[in-house]
C-alpha positions as CSV (number, residue, x, y, z in Angstrom):
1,X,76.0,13.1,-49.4
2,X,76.4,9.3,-50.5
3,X,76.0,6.6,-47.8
4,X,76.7,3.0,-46.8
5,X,74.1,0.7,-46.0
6,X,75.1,-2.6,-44.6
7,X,73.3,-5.6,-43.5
8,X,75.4,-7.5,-41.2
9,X,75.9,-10.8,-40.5
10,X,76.9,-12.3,-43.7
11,X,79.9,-14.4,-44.4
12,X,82.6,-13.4,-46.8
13,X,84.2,-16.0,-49.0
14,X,85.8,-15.8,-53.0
15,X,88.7,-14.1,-53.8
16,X,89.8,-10.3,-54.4
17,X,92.3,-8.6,-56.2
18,X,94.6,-5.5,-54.6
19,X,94.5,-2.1,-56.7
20,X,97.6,0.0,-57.0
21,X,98.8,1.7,-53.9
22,X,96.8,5.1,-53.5
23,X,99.6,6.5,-51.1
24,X,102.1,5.3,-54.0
25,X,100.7,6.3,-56.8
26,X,100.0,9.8,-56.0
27,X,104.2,10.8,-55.0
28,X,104.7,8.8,-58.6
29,X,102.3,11.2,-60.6
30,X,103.8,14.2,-58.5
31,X,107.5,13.0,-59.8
32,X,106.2,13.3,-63.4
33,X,106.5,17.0,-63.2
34,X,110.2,16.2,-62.9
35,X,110.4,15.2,-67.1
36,X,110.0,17.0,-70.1
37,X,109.4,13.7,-72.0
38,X,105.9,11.6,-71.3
39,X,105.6,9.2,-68.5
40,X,102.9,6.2,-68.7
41,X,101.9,4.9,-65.5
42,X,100.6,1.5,-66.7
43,X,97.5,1.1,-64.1
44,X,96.3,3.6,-61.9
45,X,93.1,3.7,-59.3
46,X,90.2,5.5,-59.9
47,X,90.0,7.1,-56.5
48,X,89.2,10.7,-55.9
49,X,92.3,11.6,-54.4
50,X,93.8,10.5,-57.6
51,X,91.9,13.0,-59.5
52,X,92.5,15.8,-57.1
53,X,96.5,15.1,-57.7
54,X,96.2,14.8,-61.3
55,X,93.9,18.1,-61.5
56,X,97.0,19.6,-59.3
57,X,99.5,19.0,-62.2
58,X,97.0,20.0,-64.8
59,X,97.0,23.4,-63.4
60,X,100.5,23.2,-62.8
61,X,101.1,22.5,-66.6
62,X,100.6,19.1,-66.9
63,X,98.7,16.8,-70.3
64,X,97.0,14.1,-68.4
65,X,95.0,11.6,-70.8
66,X,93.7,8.2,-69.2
67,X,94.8,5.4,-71.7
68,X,92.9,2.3,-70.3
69,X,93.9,1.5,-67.1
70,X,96.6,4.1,-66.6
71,X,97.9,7.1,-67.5
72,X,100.3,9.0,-70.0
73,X,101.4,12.3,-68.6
74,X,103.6,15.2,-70.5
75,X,104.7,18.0,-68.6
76,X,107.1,19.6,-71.7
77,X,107.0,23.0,-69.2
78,X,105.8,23.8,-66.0
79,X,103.3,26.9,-67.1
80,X,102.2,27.3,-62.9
81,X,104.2,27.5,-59.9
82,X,101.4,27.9,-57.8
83,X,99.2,24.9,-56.0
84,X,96.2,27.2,-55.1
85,X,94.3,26.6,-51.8
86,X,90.9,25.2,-53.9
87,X,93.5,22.0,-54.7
88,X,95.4,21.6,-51.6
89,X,92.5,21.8,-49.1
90,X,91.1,18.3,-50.5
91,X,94.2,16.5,-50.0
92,X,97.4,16.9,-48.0
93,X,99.3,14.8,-50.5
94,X,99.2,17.9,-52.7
95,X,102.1,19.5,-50.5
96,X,104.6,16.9,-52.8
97,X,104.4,19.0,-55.7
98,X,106.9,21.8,-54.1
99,X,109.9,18.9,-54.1
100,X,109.4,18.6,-57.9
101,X,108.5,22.0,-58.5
102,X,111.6,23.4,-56.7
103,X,113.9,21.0,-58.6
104,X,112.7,21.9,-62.4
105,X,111.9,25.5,-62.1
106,X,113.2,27.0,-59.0
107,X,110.2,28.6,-57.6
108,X,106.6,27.1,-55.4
109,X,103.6,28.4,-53.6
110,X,101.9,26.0,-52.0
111,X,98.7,26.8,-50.0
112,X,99.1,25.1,-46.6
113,X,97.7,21.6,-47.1
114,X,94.5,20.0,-45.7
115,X,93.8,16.4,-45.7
116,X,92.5,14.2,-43.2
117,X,92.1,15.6,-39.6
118,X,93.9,12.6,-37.5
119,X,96.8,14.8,-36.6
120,X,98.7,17.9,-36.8
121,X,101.6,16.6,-39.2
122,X,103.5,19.5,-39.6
123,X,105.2,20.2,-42.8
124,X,108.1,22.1,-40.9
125,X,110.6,18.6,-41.8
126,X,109.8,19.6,-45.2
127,X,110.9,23.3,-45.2
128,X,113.8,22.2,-43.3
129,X,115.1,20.0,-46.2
130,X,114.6,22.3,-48.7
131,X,116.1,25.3,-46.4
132,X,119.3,22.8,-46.4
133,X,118.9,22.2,-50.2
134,X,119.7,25.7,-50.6
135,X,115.6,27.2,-50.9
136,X,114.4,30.2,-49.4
137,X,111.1,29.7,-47.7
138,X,108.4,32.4,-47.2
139,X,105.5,32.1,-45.5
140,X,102.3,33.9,-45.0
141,X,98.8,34.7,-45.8
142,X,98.0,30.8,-45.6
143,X,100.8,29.9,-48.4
144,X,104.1,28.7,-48.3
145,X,106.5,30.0,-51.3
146,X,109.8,28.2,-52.0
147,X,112.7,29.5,-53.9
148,X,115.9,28.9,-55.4
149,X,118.0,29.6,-58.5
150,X,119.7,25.7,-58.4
151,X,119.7,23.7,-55.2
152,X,122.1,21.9,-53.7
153,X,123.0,18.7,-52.3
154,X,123.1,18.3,-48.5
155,X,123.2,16.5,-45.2
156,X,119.4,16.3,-44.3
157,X,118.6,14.5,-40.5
158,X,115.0,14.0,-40.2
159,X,113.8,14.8,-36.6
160,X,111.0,11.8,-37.1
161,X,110.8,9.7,-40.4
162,X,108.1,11.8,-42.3
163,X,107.5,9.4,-45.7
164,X,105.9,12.8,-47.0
165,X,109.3,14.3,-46.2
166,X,111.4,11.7,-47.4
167,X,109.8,11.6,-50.5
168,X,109.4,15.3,-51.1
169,X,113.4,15.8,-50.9
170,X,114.2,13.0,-52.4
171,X,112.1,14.4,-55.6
172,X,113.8,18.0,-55.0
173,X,117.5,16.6,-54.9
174,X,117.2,14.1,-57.6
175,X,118.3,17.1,-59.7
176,X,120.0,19.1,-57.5
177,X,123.8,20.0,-57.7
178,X,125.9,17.1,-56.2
179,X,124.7,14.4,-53.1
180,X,122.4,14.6,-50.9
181,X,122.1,12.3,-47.6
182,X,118.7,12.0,-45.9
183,X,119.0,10.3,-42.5
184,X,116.8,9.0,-40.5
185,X,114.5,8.1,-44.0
186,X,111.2,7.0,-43.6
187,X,111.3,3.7,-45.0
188,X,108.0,2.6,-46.3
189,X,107.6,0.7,-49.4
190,X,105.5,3.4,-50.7
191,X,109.3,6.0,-50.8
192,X,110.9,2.4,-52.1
193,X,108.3,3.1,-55.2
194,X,109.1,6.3,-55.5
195,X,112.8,5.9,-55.6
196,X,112.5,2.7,-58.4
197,X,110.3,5.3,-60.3
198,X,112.6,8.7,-60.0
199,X,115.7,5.7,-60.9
200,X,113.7,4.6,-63.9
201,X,113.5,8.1,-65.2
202,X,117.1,8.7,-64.8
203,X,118.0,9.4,-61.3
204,X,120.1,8.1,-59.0
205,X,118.8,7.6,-55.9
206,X,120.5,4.5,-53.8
207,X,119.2,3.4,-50.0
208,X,115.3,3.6,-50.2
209,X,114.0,1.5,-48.1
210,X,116.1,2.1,-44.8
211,X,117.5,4.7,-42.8
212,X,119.5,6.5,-45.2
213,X,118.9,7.7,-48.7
214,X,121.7,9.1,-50.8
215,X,120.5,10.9,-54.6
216,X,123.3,12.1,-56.8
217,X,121.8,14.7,-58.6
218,X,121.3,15.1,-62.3
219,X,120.5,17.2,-64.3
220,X,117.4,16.0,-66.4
221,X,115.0,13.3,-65.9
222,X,113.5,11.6,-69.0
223,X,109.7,9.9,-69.1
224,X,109.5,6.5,-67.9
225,X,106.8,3.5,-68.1
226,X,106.2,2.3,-64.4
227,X,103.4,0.5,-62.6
228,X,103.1,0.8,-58.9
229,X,102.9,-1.6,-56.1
230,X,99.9,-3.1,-54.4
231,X,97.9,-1.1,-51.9
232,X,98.7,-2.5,-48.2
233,X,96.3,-1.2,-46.5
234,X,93.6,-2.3,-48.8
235,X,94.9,-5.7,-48.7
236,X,94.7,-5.3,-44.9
237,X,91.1,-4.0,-45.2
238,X,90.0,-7.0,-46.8
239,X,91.7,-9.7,-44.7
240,X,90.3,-8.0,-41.7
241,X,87.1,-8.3,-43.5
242,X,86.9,-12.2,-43.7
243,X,88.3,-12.2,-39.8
244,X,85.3,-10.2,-38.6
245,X,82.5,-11.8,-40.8
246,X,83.8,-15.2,-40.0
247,X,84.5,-15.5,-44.1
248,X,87.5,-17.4,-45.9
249,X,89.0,-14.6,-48.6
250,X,92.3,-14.8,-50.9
251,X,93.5,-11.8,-51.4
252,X,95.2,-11.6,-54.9
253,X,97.8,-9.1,-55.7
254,X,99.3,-8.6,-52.1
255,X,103.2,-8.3,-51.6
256,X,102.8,-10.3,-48.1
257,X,106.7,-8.6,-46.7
258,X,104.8,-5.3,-47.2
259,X,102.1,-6.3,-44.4
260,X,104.3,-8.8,-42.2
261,X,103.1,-6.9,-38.9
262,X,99.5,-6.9,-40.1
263,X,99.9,-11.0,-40.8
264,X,101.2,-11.7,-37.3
265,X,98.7,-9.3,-35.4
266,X,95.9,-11.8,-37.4
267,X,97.5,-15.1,-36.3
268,X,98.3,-13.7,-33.1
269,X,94.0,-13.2,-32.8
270,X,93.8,-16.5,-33.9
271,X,93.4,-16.0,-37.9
272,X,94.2,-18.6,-40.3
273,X,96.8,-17.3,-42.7
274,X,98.2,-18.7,-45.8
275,X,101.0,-16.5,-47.5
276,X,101.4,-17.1,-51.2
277,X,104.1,-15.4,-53.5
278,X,101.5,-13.1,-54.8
279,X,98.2,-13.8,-52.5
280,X,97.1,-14.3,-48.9
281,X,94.0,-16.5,-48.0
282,X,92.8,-15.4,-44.7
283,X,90.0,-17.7,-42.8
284,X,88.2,-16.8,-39.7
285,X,88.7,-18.9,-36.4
286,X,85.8,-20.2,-33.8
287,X,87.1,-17.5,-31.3
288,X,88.6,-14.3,-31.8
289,X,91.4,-13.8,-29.3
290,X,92.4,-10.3,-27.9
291,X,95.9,-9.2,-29.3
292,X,97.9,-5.5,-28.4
293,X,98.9,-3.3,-31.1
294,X,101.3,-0.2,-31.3
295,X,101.5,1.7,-34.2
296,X,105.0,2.1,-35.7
297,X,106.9,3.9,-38.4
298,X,107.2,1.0,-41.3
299,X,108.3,-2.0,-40.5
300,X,106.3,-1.5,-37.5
301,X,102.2,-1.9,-37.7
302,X,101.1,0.6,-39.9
303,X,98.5,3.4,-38.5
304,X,96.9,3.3,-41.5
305,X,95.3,0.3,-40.3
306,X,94.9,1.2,-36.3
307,X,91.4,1.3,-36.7
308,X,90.6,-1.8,-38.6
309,X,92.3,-3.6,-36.5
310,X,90.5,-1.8,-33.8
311,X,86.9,-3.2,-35.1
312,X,88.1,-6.5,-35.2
313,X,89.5,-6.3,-31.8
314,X,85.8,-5.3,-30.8
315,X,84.6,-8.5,-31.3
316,X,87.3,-10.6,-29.4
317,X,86.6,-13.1,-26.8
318,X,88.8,-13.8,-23.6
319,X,90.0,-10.2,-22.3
320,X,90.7,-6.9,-23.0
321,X,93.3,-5.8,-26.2
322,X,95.3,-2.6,-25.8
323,X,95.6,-0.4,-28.6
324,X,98.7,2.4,-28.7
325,X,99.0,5.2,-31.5
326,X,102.1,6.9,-31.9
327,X,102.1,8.2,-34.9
328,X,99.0,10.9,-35.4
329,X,97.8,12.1,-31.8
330,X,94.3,12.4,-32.8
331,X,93.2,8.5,-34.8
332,X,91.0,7.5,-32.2
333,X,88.0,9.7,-33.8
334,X,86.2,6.0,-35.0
335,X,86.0,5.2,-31.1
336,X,82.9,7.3,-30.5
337,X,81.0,6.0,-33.8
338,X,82.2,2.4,-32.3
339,X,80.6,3.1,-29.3
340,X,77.2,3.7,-31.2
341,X,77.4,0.3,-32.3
342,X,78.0,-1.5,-29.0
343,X,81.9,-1.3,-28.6
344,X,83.3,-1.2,-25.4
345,X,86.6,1.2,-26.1
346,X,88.2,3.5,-23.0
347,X,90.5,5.6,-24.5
348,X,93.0,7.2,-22.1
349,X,95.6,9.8,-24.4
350,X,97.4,7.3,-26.9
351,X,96.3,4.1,-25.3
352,X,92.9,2.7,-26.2
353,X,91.4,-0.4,-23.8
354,X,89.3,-2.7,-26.2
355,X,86.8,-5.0,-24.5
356,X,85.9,-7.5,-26.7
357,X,81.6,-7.6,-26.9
358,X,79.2,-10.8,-27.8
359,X,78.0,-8.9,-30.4
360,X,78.1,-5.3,-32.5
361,X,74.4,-3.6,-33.5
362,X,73.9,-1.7,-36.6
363,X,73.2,1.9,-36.1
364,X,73.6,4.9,-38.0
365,X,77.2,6.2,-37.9
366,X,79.8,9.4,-39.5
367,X,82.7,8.6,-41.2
368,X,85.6,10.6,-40.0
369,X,88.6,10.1,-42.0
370,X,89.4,7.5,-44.6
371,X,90.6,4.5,-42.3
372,X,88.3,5.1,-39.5
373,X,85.2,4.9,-42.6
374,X,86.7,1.6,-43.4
375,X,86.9,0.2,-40.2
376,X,82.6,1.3,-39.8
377,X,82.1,-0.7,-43.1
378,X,83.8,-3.8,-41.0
379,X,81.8,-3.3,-38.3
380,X,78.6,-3.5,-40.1
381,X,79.1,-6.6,-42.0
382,X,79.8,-8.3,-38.3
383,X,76.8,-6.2,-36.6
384,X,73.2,-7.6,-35.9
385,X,71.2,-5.4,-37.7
386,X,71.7,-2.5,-40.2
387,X,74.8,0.0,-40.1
388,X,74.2,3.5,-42.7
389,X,78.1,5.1,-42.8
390,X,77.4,8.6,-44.1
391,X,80.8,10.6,-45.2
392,X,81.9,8.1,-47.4
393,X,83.7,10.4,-49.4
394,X,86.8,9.9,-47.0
395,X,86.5,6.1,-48.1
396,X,86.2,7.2,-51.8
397,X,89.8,9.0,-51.4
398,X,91.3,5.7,-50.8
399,X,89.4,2.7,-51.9
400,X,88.6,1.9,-55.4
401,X,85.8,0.1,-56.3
402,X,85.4,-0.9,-52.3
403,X,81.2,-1.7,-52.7
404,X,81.3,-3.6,-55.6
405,X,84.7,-5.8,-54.5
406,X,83.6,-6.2,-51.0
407,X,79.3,-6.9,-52.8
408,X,81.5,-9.8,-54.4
409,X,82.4,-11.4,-51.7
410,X,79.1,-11.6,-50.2
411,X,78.7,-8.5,-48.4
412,X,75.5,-7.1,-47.9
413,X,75.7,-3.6,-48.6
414,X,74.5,-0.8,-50.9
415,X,75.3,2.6,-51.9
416,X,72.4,5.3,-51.4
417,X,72.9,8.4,-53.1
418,X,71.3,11.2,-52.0
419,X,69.8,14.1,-53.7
């Protein structure tokens, strides 16, 4: 029952550094269920999702001992092949355990996976690429149960590309029997890790990173030594966060190609950015000017960071800014907790109408889901007043060491924790 307490109105300036990428690392540390040898992942984030997927593979049969900054994990046999519903509820990332499971000891049960409620996100372009791999899928009684003696490679056409579904398959057919072709891949950099990961460990997967992915499959995978990528979206976060507080931030350990839309969207409102080879300084201007977003599979502008930009488009001068999700029907749920605040947002189905206001007021606001809690904490530290964000476990899921990094800069803001 923590909470957020943020006095607004303070400028941000200093420098930040990027964690690991939460919706990289935790496909990585599914994949290491795939070796019998130990994998080290050299520097993971301490984010509660992270726990919840590493306390998935400890059931499952996993050794998972923190070693500094990251991980060494040793799966020399899979004892489980169940993901219980206690595990999966928590996190919807869970669900990537049956690719791996499938592959190295022909048999899951996965409890139908929970997660944050922004959509319905079916899981049915999953069961479809396994179905094609050669599994037989079972379902009922609020689980899903996968099986097959040895799978085998296929022709898999994604309907929409589902980065859970690319990367699922990708992890069942990197030891399947012969080639399998996924087409229309998602083609995030987050399934680019992935595939550099499986490829370190022995597999051969060739094509992350657009449309079609091609795995010849093997028939062991050996422990590697990785370290993921950068967090976009946190990098995002925090250059949003020296837009809306009129601050100057450098954002350190940023891959700038991996947020190109994000960068454009911010100059386009009238941000001062400076791209570096491994950093991002971002400086408020004067006047915020309305700019129009649609969310897009990658290279498009990620939804992840729909609502941040959102808040920032709450505070724009000189017209209205139209917002368009088409990736999760249901991310507008920070709009009503906006409005509390002073925002002037009409949403009409996917299209939200953002008229920019003189100023946000601090008021006492929920949480709903892990980017919309980010995107409150921005629009307290630009509010008159004081802002308490309660359910800040969502934020905890994806941002590591958020209050003290964004404290650093200047930020006033404090966690309360309840009784």
């Amino acid at each position: 029952m923590d909470r957020l307490v943020i006095t607004g109105g303070n400028r941000l300036y200093g420098r930040v550094k990027v964690s690991p990428a939460k919706n990289a690392v935790l496909p990585v540390i599914a994949a290491t269920l795939l070796a019998k040898t130990p994998c080290f992942l050299e520097e993971v984030p301490a984010l509660a999702d992270v726990e919840t997927i590493c306390s998935v593979i400890e059931y499952l049969g996993a050794r998972v001992k923190k070693e500094g900054q990251g991980l060494k994990i040793h799966v020399p046999e899979i004892g489980q092949t169940e993901a219980p519903y206690d595990f999966v509820r928590r996190m919807r990332a869970s669900f990537l355990v049956m690719g791996p499971l499938l592959a190295r000891s022909g048999r899951a049960r996965i409890a139908l996976p929970g997660g944050c409620a922004i959509g319905s996100r079916p899981i049915d372009l999953h069961l479809k690429g396994f179905c094609l791999l050669g599994a037989e899928i079972i379902q009922g009684h609020g689980y899903i149960e996968a099986r097959a003696k040895k799978l085998s490679g296929s022709r898999i056409y994604l309907d929409f590309p589902s980065v859970g579904a690319t990367e699922n398959l990708i992890m069942a057919a990197s030891m399947a029997r012969g080639r399998t072709v996924i087409e229309n891949a998602a083609e995030e950099p987050e399934v680019v890790d992935l595939a550099n990961f499986l490829n370190a460990m022995g597999a051969r997967v060739k094509g992350a990173g657009t449309k079609v992915v091609r795995i010849d499959g093997v028939d062991e995978l050996r422990g590697a030594i990785y370290n993921v990528i950068p967090d976009r979206i946190e990098a995002g976060t925090f250059m949003i966060a020296a837009a809306i507080s009129g601050g100057d931030i450098t954002v350190e350990n940023v891959i700038c190609d991996h947020i190109t839309p994000v960068l454009a969207k911010l100059q386009e409102a009238g941000v001062y950015v400076e791209r570096g080879e491994t950093t991002a300084r971002v400086a408020a201007p004067d006047i915020i000017r309305p700019a129009d977003i649609k969310t897009m599979p990658y290279p498009g502008f990620p939804t992840d960071m729909q609502p941040q930009f959102m808040t920032l488009m709450s505070v724009s001068k000189g017209g209205a800014s139209i917002i368009t999700e088409t990736v999760f029907e249901n991310r507008f749920m920070h709009v009503n907790e906006l409005k509390r605040m002073g925002a002037k947002v009409k949403v009409i189905g996917r299209t939200a109408i953002v008229q920019g206001v003189k100023h946000l007021t601090g008021a006492r606001v929920k949480a709903p889901d892990l980017r919309a809690g980010a995107a409150l904490v921005l629009a307290g530290l630009a509010a008159r007043g004081e802002t308490e964000v309660s359910n800040i476990y969502h934020i905890d899921r994806g941002y590591e060491s958020f209050v003290d990094k964004i404290k650093s800069l200047g930020a006033g803001i404090n966690r309360i924790e309840d009784a």
